[in-house]
N, C-alpha and C positions, 0 to 999 in steps of 0.2 A: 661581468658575470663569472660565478666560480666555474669550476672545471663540471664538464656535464657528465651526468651517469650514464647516456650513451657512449662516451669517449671510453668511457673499459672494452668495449668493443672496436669501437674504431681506430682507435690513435696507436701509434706505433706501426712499425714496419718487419714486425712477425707475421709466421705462417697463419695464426691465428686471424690478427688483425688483415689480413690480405684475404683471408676465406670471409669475414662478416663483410668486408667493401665488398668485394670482389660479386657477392649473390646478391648484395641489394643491388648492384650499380645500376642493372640493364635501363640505361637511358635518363640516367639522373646525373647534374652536373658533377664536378671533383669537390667542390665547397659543397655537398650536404654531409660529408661526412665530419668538418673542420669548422665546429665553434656553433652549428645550425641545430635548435632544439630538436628533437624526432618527438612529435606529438601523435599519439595513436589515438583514430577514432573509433571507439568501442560500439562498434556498429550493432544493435538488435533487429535489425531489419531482417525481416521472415515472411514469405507466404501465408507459412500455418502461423502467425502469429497478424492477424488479421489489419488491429488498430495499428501498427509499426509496420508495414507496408511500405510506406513512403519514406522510410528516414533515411536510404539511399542517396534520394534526390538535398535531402537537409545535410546529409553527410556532405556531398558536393559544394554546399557553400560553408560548411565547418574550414575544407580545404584550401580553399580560396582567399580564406583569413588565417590560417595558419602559414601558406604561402608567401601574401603580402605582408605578413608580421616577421619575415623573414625563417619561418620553424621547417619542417618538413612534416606534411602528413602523411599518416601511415594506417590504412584501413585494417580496422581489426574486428572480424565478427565474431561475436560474443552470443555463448547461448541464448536462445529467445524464447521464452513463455508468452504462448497466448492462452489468456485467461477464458477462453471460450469453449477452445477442441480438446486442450490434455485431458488424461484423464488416469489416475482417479481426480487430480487437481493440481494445477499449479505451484501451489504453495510448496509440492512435496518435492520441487525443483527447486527453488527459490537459495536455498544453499548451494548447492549446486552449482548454479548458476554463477553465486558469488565465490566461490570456491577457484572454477575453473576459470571465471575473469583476472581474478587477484595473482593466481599462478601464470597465466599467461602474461599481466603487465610486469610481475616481477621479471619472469626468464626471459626477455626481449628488453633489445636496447631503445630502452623507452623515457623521455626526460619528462611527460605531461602526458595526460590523457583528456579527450571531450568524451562525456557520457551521453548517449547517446537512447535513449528512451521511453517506452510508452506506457506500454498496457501493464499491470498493472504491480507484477511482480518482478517488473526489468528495471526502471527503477532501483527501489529498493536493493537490488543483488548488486545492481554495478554501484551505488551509496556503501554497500558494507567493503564489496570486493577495494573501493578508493580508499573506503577507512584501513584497511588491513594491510595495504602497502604501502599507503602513502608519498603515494607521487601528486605534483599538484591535477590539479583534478575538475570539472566546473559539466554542470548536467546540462546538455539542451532538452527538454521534451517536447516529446512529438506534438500535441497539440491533441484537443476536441475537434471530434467533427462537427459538421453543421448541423441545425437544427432541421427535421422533418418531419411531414405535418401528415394526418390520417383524419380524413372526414373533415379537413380545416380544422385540425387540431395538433399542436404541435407535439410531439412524442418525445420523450425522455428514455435514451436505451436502455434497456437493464428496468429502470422502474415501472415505466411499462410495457414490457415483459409480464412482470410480475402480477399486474393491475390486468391485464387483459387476460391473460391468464385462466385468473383466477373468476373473471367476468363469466369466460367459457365454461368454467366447471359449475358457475353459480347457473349457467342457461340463459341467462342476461346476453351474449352476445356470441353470434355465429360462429363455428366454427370456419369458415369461409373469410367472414370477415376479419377474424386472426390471421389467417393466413394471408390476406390481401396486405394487413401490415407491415408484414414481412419485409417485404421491399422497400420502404418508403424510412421504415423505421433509421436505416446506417444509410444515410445519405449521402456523405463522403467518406473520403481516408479521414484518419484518427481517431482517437480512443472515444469509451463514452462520455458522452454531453451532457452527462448528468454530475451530479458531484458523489460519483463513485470514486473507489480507490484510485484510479488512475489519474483522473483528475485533482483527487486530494493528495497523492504523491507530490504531481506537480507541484501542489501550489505548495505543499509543506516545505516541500525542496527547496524553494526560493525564501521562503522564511527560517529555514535552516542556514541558509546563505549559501548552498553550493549551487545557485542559477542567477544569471543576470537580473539585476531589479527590474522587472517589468515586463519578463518572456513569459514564466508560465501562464498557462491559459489561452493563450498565441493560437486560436485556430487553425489546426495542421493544415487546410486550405489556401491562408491566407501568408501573402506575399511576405509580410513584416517578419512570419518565422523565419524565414531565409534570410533575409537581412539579419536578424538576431543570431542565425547559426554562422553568420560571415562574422559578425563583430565577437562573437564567441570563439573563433578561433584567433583570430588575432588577439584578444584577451588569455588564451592558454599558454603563448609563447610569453606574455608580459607575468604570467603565474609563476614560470618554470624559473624565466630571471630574480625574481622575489624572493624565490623557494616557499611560495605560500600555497603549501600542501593542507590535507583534510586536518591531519595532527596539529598542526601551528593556527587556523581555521576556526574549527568547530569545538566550541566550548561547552558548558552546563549551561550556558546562558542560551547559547545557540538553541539549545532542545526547547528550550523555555521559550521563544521564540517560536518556535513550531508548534509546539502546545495551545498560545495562545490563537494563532493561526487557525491551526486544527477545531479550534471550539468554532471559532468567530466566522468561519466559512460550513460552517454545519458536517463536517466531513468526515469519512468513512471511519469506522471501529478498528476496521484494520490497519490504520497508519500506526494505530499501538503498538500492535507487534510487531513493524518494521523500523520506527525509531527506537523501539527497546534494543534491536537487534543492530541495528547500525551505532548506538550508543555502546554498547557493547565489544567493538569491533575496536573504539577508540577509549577504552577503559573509564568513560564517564559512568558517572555513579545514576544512573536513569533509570527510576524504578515506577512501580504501577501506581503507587500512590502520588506522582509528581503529576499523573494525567488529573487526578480529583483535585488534587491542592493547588497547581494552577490555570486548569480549564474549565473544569467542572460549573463556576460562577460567569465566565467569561458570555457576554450576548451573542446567539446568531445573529448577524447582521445579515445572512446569503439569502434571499429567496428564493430557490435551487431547490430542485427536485434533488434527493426525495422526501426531504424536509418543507420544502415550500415547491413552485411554480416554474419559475423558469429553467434555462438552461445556460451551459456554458460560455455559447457563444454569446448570450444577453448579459451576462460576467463580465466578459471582456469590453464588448462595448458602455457598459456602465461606470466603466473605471478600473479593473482588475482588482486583484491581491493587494494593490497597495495603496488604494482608496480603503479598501477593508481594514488594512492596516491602520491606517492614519486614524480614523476612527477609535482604535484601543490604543493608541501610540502611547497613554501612560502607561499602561500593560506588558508594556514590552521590554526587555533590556537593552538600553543603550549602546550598553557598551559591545554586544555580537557584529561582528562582523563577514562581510560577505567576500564573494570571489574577486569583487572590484579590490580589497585591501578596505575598503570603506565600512560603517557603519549600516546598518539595516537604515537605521530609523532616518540616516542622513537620505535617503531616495523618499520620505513621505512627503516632503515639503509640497511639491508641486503635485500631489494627488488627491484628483478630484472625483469625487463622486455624481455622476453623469445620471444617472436614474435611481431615483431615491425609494422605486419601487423593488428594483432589484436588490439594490446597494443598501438598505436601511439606514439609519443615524443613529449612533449610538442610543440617543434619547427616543427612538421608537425602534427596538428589536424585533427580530421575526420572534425571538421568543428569549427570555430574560436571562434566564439561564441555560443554557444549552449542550456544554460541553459533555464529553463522555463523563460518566460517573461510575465511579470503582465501589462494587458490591463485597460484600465480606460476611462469610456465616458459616453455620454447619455443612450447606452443600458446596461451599467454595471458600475453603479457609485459608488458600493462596490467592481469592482475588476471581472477581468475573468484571464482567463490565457491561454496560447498557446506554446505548446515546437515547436519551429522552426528548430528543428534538424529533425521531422518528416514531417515537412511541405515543400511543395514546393516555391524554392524561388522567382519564379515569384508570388506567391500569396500575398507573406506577406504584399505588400501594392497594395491593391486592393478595387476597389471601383463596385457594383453589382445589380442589382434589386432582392429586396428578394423575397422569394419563402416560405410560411408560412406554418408550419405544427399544429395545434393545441394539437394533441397526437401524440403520437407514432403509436395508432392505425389510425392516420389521417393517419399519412405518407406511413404507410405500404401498406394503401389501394390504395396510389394517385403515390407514386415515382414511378413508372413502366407506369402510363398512359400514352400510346401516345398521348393524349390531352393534355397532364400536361407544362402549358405554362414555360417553364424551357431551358436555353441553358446554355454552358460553363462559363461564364461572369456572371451566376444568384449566390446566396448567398443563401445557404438553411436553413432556420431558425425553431429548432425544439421546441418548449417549453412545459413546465407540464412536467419536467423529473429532477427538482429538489429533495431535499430533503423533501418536505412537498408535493410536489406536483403529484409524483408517486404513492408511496413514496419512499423513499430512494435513490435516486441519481443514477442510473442505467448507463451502460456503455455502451450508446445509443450515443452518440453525432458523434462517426466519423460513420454518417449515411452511407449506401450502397450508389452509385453514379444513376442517374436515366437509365434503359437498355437505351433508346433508343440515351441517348450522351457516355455508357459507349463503346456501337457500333461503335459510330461514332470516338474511341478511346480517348476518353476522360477520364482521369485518377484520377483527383483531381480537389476539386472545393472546397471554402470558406465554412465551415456549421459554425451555430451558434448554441448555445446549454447552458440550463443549468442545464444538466446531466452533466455525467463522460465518459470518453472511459478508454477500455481496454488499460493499459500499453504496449500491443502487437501490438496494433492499431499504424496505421500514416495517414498520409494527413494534409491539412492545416486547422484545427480546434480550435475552439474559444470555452472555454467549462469553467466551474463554473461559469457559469454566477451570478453575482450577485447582488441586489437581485434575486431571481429563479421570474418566472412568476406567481405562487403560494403563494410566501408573498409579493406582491405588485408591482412586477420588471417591469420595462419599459419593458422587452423582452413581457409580456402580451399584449403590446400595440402596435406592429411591426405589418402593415398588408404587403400584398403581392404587388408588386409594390413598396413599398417605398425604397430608395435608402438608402444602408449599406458601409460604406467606415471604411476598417480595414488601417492600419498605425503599424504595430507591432515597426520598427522603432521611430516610436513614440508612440510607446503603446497606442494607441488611438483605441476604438472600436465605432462608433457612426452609427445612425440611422439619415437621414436625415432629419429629419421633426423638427421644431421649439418646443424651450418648450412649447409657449400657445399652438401649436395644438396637442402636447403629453398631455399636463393638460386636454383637454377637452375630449381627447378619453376614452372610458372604455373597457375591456377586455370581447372580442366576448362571446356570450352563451356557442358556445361550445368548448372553450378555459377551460370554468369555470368550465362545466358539465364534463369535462375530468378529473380535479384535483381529488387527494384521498382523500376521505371520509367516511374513517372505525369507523366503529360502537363500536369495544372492542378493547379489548387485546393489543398487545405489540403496532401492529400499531397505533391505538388510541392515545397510550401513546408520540408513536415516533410523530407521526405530531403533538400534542398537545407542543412538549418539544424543540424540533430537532430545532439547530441553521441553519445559513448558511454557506455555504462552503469555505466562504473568515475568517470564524473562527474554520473550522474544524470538522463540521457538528455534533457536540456533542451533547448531551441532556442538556439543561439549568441547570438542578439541579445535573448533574455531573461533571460540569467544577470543578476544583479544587479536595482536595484529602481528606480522612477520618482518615489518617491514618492506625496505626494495632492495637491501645487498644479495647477493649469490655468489660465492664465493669461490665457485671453481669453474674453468673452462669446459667450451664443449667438445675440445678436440686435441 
């Protein structure tokens, strides 16, 4: 094994090297400091962060294979996003997050790291924070919780949420009986059961190749995650000997891999913007049209809510991610490689697909084509996007009189008015819910539908949007819009009345109105007075830095990576 990059700390018999032994020692042998990996567990384990609860106890068997693989573990917690309580939202952490992980594994004598989580935007930040220094690196996730059932009907979190909901405001179902939901809905520890982002993380993760073939999806309940968080650590110490870091790791082909993934398990919009940005991190060239050119045609095979029926845990039991795999295995690049040093495609041999109502066969898809598709026009000349496995398929080429919302707090106040000039055929346009413009890109866009058409049973209608929706969310929605309304985007200049004609078949998003009379328009007062404008602190930093979403909503001075040298002492 070459000389370890904890050994800058430890080795020698200066005052220096006497103060790093000297504070870790309290009760560790004389050999951890002499030849032993130091593999840090980048713990997200939080209270407030609900689904990552338990990655404490997964933490403890990450140890135990770091241990037996002869490494030292070294608990490290790392900021925790729960996608539930922040607020204005998550996302507007999510740098952050990755920011102050990557600076902590650099300034610590660190030879590996285990990534260590869940929900939905923990993930993703410890993926960029591993790209940006590059130490070897390998994700456990926390796992789905189990499935639970409401009137002998089994519940999907987050999608219905959404569906119940929305039941309540139609007068179709109790408000009592919503709330009797409540409880039954989050069954156990871990993230949602549905194929929301946190799940679609996971399972991307593993198709990127930074998770063991055959953990994600692992039921955070169920025994075998711990086992896989034991063989994962002892697999971190055999990375650090390799030197098989994210940079030597993760290729273009790797994303391409995860693309495919991404279609083939029906999966959240937002993993867009988090392999842009972790693409980003490791200076691959991953751009918005690489999701249309190689996902876009790719089959849902998942029957998973919120695209189809089941849930997570019927995922797993059916065969996981790599039965879904096998299935497109032409699809995929061979040659990506995962944290084993092996081949993706080399773990499909032996995957079997267990239930062929979850699991579909290539030659019967939940739906043919399914992948996100990348929109392009006057209202989005940087790019939007729409998964049409969520959408309904009379929408996708639909032409509407918009219906303009300035905020969020516009719309909250106005969608329920029975005066609110709005029918079925109208196109709901929400803007200031971008990245600069909230801030942070909130998971507003599959808006509530207005009571008085949801009455009238009305279920889905075209929104436009350049926020985010929840991974759990569906209906026919148009969302990263880009530019946002907030850095200059024609969507500021949509009023109500103008006619909106979507074309998903031709990826076309457009606004009716001619370019001179879009040149001459300027965006309402209180379009303007709605956008963010914070005074300090992190927000300040984020609107002043924060890209667009068609490049992965980064901060400008973190694209790219630092490394793990530090060059000066701390005493």
């Amino acid at each position: 094994m070459a000389r370890l990059r904890s050994a800058q700390w430890y080795e020698g018999q200066d005052r220096n090297a006497y103060i790093h032994r000297a504070w870790m020692r309290r009760g560790v042998p004389d050999d951890a400091f002499t030849g032993r990996p130091q593999i840090a567990i980048a713990n997200t384990a939080s209270d407030l962060t609900p689904c990552n609860a338990h990655l404490d106890e997964v933490a403890s068997s990450v140890r135990d294979g770091v241990y037996e693989a002869g490494g030292i573990p070294l608990d490290l917690p790392v900021v925790s996003l729960g996608e539930t309580n922040v607020r204005p939202t998550a996302m507007l952490w999510r740098n952050m997050a990755a920011m102050a992980t990557e600076e902590m594994l650099r300034a610590n004598p660190i030879d590996g790291v285990v990534l260590l989580g869940g929900c939905d935007k923990t993930i993703p930040s410890l993926l960029m924070a591993a790209a940006s220094v590059d130490l070897p690196a390998v994700v456990v996730p926390g796992g789905p919780m189990l499935t639970g059932t409401f009137r002998g009907t089994p519940l999907g979190c987050g999608t219905d949420v959404w569906r119940l909901s929305e039941e309540v405001r139609a007068g179709t179902l109790s408000q009592e009986q919503f709330t009797r939901s409540e409880s039954v809905m989050i069954r156990s520890r871990g993230h949602c059961n549905t194929m929301g982002t946190a799940s679609t993380m996971a399972l991307v993760a593993e198709a990127l190749g930074t998770v063991v073939p055959g953990v994600a999806g692992t039921p955070a309940p169920d025994s075998r995650l711990l086992e896989a968080a034991h063989h994962t650590g002892r697999l971190a110490v055999d990375m650090v000997a390799a030197d098989r870091r994210p940079g030597t790791l993760l290729t273009k082909a790797s994303f391409h891999n995860a693309i495919v993934a991404l279609a083939a398990v029906g999966g959240s919009t937002n993993a867009v913007v988090h392999l842009l940005a972790v693409a980003g991190r490791l200076g691959i060239d991953l751009r918005l049209d690489d999701f249309d050119r190689v996902g876009s045609r790719v089959p849902v095979l998942v029957d998973l809510q919120p695209a189809g029926r089941f849930l997570m845990e019927d995922l797993h039991r059916a065969g996981g991610l790599l039965a879904v795999l096998r299935e497109v295995r032409d699809l995929l690049d061979p040659d990506a490689l995962t944290v084993t040093g092996k081949p993706l495609v080399d773990s499909l041999d032996d995957a079997t697909i267990w239930d062929s109502e979850v699991i579909r066969t290539r030659a019967e898809p939940l739906v043919a084509e399914g992948g996100i598709a990348v929109l392009r026009g006057n209202l989005a000349p940087d790019g939007a996007i729409v998964k049409p496995a969520a959408a309904s398929p009379h929408l996708l080429r639909h032409r509407g009189r918009a219906v303009v919302f300035d905020s969020v707090e516009d719309f909250h106040a106005r969608i329920d008015d029975p005066e609110l000039d709005v029918d079925a055929d109208s196109v709901l346009v929400l803007r200031g819910c971008g990245p600069k413009g909230y801030p942070g890109m909130p998971e507003v866009s599959n808006m509530p539908l207005p009571k008085k058409l949801l009455e009238q049973g009305v279920r889905d209608m075209v929104r436009v949007c350049d926020g985010r929706m929840s991974g759990t969310a569906y209906g026919t929605v148009v969302l990263h819009v880009a530019p946002e309304a907030a850095a200059g985007g024609p969507l500021a200049l949509v009023r109500t009345g103008d006619h909106i004609t979507l074309d998903v078949e031709a990826r076309r998003i457009d606004v009716d109105v001619t370019a001179d009379e879009l040149a001459r328009r300027r965006p309402s007062e209180a379009t303007v007075t709605a956008y963010a404008n914070p005074r300090r602190g992190w927000e300040r930093l984020y609107v002043n830095h924060v890209l667009q979403a068609d490049t992965g909503a980064d901060l400008d001075f973190l694209v790219g990576s630092s490394g793990s040298d530090v060059g000066r002492e701390s005493h």
